[in-house]
Backbone as numpy.savetxt, mean C-alpha at the origin, in Angstrom:
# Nx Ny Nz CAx CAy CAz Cx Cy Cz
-6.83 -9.75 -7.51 -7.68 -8.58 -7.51 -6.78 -7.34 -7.51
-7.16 -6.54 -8.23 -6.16 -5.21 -8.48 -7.11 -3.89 -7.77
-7.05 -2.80 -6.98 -7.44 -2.30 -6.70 -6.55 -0.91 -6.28
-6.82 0.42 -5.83 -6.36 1.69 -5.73 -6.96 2.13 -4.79
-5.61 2.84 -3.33 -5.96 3.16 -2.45 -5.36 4.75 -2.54
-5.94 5.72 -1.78 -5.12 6.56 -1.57 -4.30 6.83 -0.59
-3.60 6.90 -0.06 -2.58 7.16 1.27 -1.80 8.70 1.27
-2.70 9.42 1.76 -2.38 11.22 1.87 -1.19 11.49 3.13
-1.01 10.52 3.66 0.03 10.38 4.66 1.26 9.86 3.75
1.24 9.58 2.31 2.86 9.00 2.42 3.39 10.25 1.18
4.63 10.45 1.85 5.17 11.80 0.79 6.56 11.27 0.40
6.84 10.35 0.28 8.40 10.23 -0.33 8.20 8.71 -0.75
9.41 8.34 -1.56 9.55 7.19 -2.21 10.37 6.48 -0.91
10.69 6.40 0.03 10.81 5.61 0.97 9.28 5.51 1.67
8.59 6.35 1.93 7.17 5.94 2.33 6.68 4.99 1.17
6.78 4.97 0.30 6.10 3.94 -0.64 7.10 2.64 -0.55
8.05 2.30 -0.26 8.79 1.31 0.03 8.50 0.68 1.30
7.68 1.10 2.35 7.68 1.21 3.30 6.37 0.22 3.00
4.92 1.43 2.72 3.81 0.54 2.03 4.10 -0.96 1.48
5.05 -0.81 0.49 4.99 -1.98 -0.55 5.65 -3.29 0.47
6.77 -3.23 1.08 6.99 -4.32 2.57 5.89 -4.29 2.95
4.72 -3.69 3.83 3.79 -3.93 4.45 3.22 -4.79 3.76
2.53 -4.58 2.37 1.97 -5.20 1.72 2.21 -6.55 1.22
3.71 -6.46 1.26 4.13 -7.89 0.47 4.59 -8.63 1.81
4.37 -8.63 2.75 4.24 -9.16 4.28 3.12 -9.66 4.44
1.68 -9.73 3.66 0.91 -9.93 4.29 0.46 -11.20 2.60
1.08 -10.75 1.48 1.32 -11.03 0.01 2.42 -11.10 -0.23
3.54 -12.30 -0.36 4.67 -11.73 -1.28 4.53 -11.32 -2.80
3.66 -12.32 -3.11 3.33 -12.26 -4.57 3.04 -10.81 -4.89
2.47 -9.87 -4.14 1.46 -8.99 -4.69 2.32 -7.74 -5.27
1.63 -7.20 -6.48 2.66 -6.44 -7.05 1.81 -5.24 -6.86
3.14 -3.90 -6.39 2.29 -2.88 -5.84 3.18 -1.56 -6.60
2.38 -0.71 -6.89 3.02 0.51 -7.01 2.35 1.56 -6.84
3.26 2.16 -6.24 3.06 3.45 -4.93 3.80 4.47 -5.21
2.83 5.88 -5.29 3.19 7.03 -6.25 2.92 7.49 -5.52
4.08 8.35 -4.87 3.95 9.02 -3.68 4.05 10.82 -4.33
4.12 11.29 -5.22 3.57 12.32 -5.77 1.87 12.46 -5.97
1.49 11.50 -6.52 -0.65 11.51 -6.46 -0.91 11.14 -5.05
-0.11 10.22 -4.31 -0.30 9.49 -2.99 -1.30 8.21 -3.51
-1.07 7.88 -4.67 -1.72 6.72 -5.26 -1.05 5.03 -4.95
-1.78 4.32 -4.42 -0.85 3.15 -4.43 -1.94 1.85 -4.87
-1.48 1.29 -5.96 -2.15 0.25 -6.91 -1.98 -1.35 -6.46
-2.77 -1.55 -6.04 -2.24 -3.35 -5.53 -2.80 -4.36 -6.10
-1.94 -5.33 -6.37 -2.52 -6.55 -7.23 -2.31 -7.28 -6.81
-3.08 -8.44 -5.97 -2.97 -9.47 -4.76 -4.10 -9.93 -4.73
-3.82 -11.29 -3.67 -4.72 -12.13 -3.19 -5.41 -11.93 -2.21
-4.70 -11.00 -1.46 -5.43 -10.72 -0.04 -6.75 -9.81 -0.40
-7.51 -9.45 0.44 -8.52 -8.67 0.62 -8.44 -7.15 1.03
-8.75 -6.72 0.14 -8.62 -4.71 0.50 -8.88 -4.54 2.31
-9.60 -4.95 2.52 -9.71 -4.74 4.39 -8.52 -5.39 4.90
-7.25 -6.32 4.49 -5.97 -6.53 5.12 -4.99 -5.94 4.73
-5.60 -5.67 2.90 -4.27 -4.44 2.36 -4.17 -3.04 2.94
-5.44 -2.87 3.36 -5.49 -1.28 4.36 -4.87 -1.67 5.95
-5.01 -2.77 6.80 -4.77 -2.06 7.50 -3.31 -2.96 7.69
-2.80 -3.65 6.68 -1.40 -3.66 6.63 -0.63 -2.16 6.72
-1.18 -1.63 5.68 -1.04 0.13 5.84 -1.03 0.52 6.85
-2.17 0.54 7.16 -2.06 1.41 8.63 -1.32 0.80 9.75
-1.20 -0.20 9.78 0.35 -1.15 10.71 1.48 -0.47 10.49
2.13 -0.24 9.55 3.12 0.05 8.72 3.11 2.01 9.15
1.99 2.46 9.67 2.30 3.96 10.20 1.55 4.72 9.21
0.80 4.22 8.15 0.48 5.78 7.24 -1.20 5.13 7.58
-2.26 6.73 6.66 -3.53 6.77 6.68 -4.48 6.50 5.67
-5.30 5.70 5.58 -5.64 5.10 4.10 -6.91 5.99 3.66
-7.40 6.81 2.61 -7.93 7.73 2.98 -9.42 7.02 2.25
């Protein structure tokens, strides 16, 4: 399942590195990219949007 979150809390490309470990901690498989200029981050995984968020929010940022 591919889906788009926004995260208005992450402002640098280490915050999106940060996201994408969270994410692939919970998914290794899952392929993510995180645009920390829109604060856009795109995930393509198995898990379920309610574990890809609050992997996020584990990880310190705000899923908006």
């Amino acid at each position: 399942m591919t889906f788009q979150l926004t995260v208005p809390t992450m402002s640098c490309s280490a915050c999106g590195e940060t996201i994408t470990e969270a994410i692939r901690a919970i998914d290794p498989t899952a392929v993510v990219q995180a645009e920390p200029k829109t604060k856009q981050v795109t995930v393509d995984t198995q898990a379920t949007i309610s574990a890809v968020k609050q992997a996020i929010v584990n990880a310190g940022y705000r899923v908006a």
